[in-house]
Every structure is written in C-alpha cells, then in structure tokens.
C-alpha positions as CSV (number, residue, x, y, z in Angstrom):
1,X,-11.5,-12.6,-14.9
2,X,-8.6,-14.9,-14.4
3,X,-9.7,-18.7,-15.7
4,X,-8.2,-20.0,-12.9
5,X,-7.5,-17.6,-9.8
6,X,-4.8,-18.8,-7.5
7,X,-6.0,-18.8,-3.8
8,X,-3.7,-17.7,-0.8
9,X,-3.4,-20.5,2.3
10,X,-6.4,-18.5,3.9
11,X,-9.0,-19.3,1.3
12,X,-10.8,-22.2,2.7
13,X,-11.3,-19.6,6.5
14,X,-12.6,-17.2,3.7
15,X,-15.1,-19.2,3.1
16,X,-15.8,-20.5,6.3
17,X,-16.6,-16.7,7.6
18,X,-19.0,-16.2,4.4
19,X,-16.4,-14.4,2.7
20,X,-17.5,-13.1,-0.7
21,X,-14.9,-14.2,-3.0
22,X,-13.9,-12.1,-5.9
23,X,-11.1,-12.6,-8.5
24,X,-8.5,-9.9,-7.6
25,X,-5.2,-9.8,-9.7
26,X,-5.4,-13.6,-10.2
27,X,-6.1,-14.3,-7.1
28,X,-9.6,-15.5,-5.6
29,X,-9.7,-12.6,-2.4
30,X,-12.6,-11.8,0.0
31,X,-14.1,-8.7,-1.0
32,X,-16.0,-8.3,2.3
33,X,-17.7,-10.5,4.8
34,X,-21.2,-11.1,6.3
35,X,-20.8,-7.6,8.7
36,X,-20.3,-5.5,5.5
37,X,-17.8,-3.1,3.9
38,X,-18.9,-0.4,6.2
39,X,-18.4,-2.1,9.5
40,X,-15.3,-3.6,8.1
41,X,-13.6,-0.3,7.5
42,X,-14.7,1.0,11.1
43,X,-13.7,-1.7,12.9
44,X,-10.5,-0.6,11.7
45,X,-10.7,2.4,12.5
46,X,-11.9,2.2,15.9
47,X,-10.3,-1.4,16.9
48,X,-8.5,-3.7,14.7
49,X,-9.5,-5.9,12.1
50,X,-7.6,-9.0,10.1
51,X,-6.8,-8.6,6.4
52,X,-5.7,-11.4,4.1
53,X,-2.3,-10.2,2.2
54,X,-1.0,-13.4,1.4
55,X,-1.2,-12.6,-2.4
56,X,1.7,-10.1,-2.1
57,X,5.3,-11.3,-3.1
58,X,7.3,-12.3,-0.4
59,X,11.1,-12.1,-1.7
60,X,14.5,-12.7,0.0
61,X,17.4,-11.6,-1.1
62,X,21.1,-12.5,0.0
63,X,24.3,-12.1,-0.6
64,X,27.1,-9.4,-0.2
65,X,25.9,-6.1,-1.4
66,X,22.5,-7.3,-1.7
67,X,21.5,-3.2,-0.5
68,X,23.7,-1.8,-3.0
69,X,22.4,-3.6,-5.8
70,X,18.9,-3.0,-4.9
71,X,19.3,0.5,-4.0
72,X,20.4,0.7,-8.1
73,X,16.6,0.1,-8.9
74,X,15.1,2.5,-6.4
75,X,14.9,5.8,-5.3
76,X,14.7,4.5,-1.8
77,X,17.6,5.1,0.7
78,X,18.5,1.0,0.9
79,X,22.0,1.4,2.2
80,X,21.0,3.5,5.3
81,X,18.5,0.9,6.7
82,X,19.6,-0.3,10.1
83,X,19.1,-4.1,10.6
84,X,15.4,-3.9,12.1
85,X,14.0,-1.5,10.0
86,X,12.2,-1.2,6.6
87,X,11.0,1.4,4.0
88,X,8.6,1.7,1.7
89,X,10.3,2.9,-2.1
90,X,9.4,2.0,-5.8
91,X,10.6,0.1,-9.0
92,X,11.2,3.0,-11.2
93,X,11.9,2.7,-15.2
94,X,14.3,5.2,-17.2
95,X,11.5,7.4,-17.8
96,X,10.5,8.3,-13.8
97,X,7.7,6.0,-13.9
98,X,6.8,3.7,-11.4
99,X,7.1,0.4,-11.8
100,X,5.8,-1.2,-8.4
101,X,5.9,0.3,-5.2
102,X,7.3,-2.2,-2.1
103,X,8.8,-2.3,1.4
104,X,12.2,-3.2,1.4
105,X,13.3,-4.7,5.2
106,X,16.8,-4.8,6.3
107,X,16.2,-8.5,8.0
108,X,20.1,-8.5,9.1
109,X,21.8,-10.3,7.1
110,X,19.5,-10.4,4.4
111,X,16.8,-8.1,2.5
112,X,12.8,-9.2,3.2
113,X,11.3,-7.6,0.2
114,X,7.0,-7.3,0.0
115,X,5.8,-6.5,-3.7
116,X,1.9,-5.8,-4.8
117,X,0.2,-9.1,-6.3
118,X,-0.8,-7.3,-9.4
119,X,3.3,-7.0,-10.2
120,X,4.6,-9.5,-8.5
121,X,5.9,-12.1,-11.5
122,X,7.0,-8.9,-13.3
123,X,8.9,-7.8,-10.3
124,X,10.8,-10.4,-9.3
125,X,11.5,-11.1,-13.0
126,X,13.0,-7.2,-13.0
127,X,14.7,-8.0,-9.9
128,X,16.3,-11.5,-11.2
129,X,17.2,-9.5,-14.5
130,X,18.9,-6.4,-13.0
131,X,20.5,-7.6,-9.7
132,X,24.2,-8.8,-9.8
133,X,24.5,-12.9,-10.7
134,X,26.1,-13.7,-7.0
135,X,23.2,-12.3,-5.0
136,X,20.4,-14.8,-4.6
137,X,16.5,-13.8,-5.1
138,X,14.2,-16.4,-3.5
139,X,10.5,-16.1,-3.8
140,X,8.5,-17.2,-0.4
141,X,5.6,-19.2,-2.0
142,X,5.3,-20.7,1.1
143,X,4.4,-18.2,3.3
144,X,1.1,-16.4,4.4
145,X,1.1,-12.6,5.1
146,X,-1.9,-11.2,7.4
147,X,-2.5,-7.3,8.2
148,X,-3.5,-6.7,11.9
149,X,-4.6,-2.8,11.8
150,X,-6.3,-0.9,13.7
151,X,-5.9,1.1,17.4
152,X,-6.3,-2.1,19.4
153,X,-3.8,-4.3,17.1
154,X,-0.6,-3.4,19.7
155,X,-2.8,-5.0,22.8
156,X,-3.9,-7.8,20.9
157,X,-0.7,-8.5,19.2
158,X,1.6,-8.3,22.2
159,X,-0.7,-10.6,23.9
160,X,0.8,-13.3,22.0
161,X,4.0,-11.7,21.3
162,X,5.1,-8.9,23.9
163,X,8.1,-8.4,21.3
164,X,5.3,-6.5,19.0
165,X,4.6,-3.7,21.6
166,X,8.4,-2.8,21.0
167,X,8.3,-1.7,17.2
168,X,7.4,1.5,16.5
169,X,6.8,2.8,12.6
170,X,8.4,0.7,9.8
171,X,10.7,-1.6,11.9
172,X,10.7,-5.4,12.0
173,X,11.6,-8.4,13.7
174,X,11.5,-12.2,14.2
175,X,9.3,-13.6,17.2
176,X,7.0,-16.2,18.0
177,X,3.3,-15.8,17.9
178,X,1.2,-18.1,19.8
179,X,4.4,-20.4,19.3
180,X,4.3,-19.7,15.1
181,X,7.7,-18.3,14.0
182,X,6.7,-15.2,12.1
183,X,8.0,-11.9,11.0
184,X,6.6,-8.9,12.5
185,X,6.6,-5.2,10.8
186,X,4.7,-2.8,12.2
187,X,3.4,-1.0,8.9
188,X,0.2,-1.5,6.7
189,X,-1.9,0.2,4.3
190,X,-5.1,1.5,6.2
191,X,-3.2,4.5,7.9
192,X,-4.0,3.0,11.2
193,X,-1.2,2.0,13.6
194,X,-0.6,-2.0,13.1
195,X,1.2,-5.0,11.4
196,X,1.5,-7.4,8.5
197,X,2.8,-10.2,10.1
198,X,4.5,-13.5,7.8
199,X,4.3,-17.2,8.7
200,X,4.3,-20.2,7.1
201,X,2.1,-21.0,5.1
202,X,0.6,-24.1,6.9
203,X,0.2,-22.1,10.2
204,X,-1.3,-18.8,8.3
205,X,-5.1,-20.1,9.1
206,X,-3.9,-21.3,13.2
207,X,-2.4,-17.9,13.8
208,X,-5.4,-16.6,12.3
209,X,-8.0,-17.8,14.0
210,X,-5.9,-17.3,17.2
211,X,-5.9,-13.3,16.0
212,X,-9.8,-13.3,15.3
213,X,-10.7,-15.3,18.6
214,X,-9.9,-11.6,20.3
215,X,-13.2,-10.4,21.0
216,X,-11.5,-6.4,19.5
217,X,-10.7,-8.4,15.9
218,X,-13.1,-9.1,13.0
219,X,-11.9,-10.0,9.8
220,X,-12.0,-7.5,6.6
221,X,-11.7,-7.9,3.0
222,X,-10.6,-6.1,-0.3
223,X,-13.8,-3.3,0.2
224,X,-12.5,-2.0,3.4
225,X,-9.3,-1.8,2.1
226,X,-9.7,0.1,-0.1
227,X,-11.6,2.5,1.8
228,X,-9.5,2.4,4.4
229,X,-6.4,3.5,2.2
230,X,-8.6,6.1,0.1
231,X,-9.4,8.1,2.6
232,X,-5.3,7.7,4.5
233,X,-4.4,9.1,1.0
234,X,-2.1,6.3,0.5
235,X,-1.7,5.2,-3.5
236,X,-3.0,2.0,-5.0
237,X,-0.8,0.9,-7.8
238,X,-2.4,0.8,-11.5
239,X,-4.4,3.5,-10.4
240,X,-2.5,6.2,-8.4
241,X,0.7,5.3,-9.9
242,X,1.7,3.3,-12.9
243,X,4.4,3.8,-15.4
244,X,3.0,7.1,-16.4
245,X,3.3,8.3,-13.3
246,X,6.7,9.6,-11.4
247,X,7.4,9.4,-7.7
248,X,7.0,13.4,-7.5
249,X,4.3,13.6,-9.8
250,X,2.4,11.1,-7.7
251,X,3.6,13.5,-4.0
252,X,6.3,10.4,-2.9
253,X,8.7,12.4,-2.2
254,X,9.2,11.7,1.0
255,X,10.1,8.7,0.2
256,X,13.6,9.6,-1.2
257,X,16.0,10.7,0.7
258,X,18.4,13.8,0.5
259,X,21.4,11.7,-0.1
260,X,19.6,10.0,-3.5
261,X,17.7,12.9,-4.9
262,X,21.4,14.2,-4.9
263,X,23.1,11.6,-6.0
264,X,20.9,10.0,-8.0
265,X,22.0,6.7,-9.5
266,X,18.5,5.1,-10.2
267,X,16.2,4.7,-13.0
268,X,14.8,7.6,-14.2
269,X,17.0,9.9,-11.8
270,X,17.3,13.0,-14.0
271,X,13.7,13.3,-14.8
272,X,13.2,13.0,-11.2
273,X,15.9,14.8,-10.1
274,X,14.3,17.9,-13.0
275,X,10.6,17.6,-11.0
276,X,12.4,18.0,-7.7
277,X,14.1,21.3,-9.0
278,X,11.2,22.8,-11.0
279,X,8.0,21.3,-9.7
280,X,5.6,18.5,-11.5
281,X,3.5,19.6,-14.4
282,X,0.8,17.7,-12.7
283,X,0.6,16.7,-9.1
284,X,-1.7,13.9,-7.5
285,X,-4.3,15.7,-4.8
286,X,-7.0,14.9,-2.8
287,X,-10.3,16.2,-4.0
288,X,-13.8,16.6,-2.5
289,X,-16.9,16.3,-4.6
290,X,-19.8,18.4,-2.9
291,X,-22.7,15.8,-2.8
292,X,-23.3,12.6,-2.5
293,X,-22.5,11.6,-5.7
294,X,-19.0,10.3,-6.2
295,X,-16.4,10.8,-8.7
296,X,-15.0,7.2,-9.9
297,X,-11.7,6.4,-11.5
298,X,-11.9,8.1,-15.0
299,X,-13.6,10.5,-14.1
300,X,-12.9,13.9,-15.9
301,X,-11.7,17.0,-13.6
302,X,-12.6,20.0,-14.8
303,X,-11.5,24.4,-14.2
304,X,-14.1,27.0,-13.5
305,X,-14.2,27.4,-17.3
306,X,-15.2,23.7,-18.0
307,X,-11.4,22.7,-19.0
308,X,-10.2,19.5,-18.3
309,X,-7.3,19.9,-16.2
310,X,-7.1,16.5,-14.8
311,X,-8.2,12.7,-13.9
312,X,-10.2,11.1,-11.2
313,X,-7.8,7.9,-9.8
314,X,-9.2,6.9,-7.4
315,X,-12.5,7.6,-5.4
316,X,-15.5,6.2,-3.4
317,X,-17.6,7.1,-0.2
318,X,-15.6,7.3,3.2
319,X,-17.1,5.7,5.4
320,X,-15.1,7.8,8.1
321,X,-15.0,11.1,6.6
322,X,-18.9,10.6,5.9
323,X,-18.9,11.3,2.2
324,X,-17.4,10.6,-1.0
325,X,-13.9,11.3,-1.6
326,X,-11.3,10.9,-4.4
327,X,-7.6,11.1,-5.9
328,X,-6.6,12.3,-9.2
329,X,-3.7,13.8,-11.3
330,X,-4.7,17.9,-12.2
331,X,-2.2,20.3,-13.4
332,X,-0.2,21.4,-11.2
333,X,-1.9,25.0,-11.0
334,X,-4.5,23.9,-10.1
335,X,-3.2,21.5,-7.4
336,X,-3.7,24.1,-4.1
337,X,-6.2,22.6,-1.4
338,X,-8.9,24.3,-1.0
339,X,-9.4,25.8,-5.0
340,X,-12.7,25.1,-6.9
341,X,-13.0,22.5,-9.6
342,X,-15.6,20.8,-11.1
343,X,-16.2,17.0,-12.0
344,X,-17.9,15.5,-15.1
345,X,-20.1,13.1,-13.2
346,X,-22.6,11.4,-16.2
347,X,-21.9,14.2,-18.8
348,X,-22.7,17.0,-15.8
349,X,-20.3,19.4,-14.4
350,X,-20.6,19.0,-10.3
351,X,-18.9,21.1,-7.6
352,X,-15.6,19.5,-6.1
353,X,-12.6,21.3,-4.4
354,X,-9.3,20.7,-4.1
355,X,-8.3,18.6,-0.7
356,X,-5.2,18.2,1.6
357,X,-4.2,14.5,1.8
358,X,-5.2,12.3,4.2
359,X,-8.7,12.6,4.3
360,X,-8.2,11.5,7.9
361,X,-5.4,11.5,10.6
362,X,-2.7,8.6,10.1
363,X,-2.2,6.8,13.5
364,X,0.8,5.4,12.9
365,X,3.2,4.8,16.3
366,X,6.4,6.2,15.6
C-alpha cells in the first residue's frame, strides 16, 4: 500500500459513480463500480464501456531522429511507422528481458509514447538516460487518458468525432471531441475493437461524462480489466512479462518485425535473435483448469507424472468464456494446446489442459 496514492484527474467522478477505490501501482484506481465486475466486463464485450487510464505515462518525444534513437531500445519496427500510425513493442535489457511494454505513435513530427503506471518513473528515466542529448523527452502530467472499448465504441465515438470512424487497428490522430482537443488511437487492452483517447487534463471528467451520457456506455474499473485482457490473452506486465521474461519466451513475436529480428541492433538482440532460431525453453500458453476452481498467479503447473514443468501468471474466472482460465510459463514441450497438465491447486493435483490463446475472438477493426 502506497502511503500516499496519487489520483488521476478522474478521481473525484470515481467517486461520484460509487467507484471502489483501490491503491493500484501508486495510484488510488476504481477497481469496479456499483454494477459489478461481471457486468462491467460484459458491457464490454457486448457494447462499450469507459475505463480510467490516466495513470499511464504519457511521453513526447522530439527532435531529429527521435525514431532512430528509440528504435535502439526496442525490438519494435520504429523507423517504418507512417505518420498516423502506432505500435505496440517493449523496453528490453541486455539479457532479452522485458523491461516495459508500450505503444510508440508516429504523431508526425513527433513520437506519442504510452508506458504502464507500474514503470513509468523507471521508463522515462531509461528513456532520458539512453536517448541522444538533442532529442527532447517531455512527460504529459497534464493530461487524462480514457479507454472507450467495446463493439458500440465506433458509433458512440464518431458521434462526437466522425474523424474516429476513419481509424482502423493501431492508427492515430488529432480531432476534436465534443469540442475537447484530444488524441485518438484506436487500440486498447480488452481485445475489443475501441480507443484510448488523451485530453487535457481539466477536460478529462467533461469528455467523460459526455462519453457515459450514451445510454450504450457504463463505466468499468481495474476488475473488468483484467478480465477482459485475461481471457483476449493479452500480457499484463510484472506478471506475464518482466525482466525474466523475453519477448519470444512470452509469444511477442509478432511484435518484431523481419527487418529487426535480422538486423538486430537492440538490447538483448542475440539472445532474442538465438530463441527466434532455436525455439524458447519455455513458452507462455493459455491453460484451462477443468472445474471451477481456478489456478492463481503462483500457482504450480504440473506433467502427467506430477513434475513441475511450469508457473501459473496469470488467472481468474472469465466471465465470457464461462469459467476459469489462466496464463503461465511451462517448458516448452509441454507448450502444445490441447496436452494434459495438472495444477497444484491447495497442495492437490487438478486437471487443466493446455489452451490456444485468446480465450475469445479479438474484435479489433483492421
């Protein structure tokens, strides 16, 4: 428990809508409102709902070469972003591991940069340490940053802003909401088509309210986020992925682009570039307990023969899929959808298989 958790320009609406405020990475967060975790994660999923992000780092950075120089730290294809569009990449150190992952938005003639809150002094502090003198890094600490997701978030966004029914997938732009300047990127972290959208910081509980006055919205905190990304098999960092954990190990790979697994010319590129060529020894996979009972972070995995062969990361109840599902680091061998493993749920072996990621169909509109 922080001793004094910072609160994002949102907090006081929190409260207003009988948020239930929790301290998450230093900062005082809804962790659901008065409908509940459960209706929170299928309004998503069936409409849209409005998610507080305003804890994430907002970073710009400037100056000639700006891509270059950032491209150094990532594995991420920087340099081949048009203006308009973003990608999602990660810090990496010299051993593979992940540092932070983050979207990294060619804004024209500069670089918009979103970091996780949990990393965000340590990232910008990498970023001022490692990026060339002449470039300038500046922090938006006065800015909000809202998540619109969800199948209905195109109708009610470009109801305000037409502009917004024009992005597909990981682009970006500058319009007008409701007559707030913001920045638009249709992207998020629920595997639902949708947007995070940036404003100032004095306008972030206007355009709010404006957003949840659409009879299709209700708003959703850290629970439903959580279930929401669980079961769109998308990583949470510090869990997921860390520093002991590569890019390849964790399935990324998608994420780096012929031209850089080739070239390299990041941190950490030859162990990277070594799992690429011969294959993880362990590989992150989806994994289904039978039961009800779930399989928390930490919890063991274990072979047919009772061996541990792997770590629980990440796991719950889906609300969507209907039952409890989880993420986890196994040995590679034993990484195939559809195998038998076994869990050591309170010091008893229980059934669980092997699953392909998602647990449900991304809806993104690309």
């Amino acid at each position: 428990m922080t001793e004094n958790p910072k609160r994002t320009p949102l907090y006081d609406l929190h409260v207003e809508l009988g948020g239930k405020i929790v301290d998450f990475a230093g900062w005082s967060m809804p962790v659901q409102y008065p409908a509940g975790i459960l209706k929170e994660h299928e309004q998503c999923r069936t409409q849209a709902a409005l998610f507080d992000v305003s804890h994430m780092g907002q970073v710009i950075i400037e100056g000639e070469g700006a891509a270059e120089a950032m491209e150094a730290l990532v594995p991420g294809n920087i340099t081949g972003l048009k203006p308009g569009q973003a990608r999602y990449t990660q810090f990496t150190n010299a051993e593979g591991g992940i540092l932070d992952d983050l979207i990294v938005s060619n804004a024209g003639d500069y670089l918009f940069v979103v970091v996780n809150a949990g990393c965000r002094d340590a990232d910008i502090a990498h970023m001022r340490a490692n990026l060339p003198g002449h470039l300038t890094l500046t922090e938006l600490t006065d800015r909000g940053l809202v998540a619109l997701q969800g199948p209905a978030s195109e109708a009610v966004l470009a109801s305000l802003c037409p502009e917004a029914a024009s992005l597909s997938f990981m682009e970006t732009i500058e319009a007008d909401v409701s007559g707030i300047p913001c920045r638009i990127s249709r992207l998020g972290y629920t595997g639902e088509d949708g947007y995070e959208i940036s404003m100032p910081a004095d306008r972030a509980i206007d355009l709010s309210r404006i957003l949840l006055g659409h009879d299709k919205v209700l708003p959703a905190g850290l629970g439903a986020r959580d279930s929401l990304r669980l079961e769109a098999g998308l990583c949470l960092y510090g869990h997921d992925i860390s520093t002991e954990t590569t890019p390849i190990e964790a399935g990324l790979q998608w994420s780096i682009a012929k031209r850089r697994r080739e070239e390299g010319g990041f941190p950490g590129a030859d162990v990277i570039q070594a799992q690429l060529a011969d294959g993880p020894a362990r590989k992150l996979v989806g994994i289904k307990p039978d039961g009800p009972a779930p399989a928390r972070e930490g919890t063991e995995v274990l072979n047919m023969d009772g061996d541990v062969i792997g770590i629980i990361t990440s796991g719950g109840f889906g609300p969507t899929v209907g039952g409890p599902v989880a993420m986890g680091h196994v040995e590679a061998a034993y990484a195939q959808p559809g195998m038998d493993i076994q869990l050591l749920i309170r010091k008893k072996a229980r059934a669980a298989s092997v699953a392909k990621l998602p647990f449900v169909e991304q809806n993104y509109k690309r």
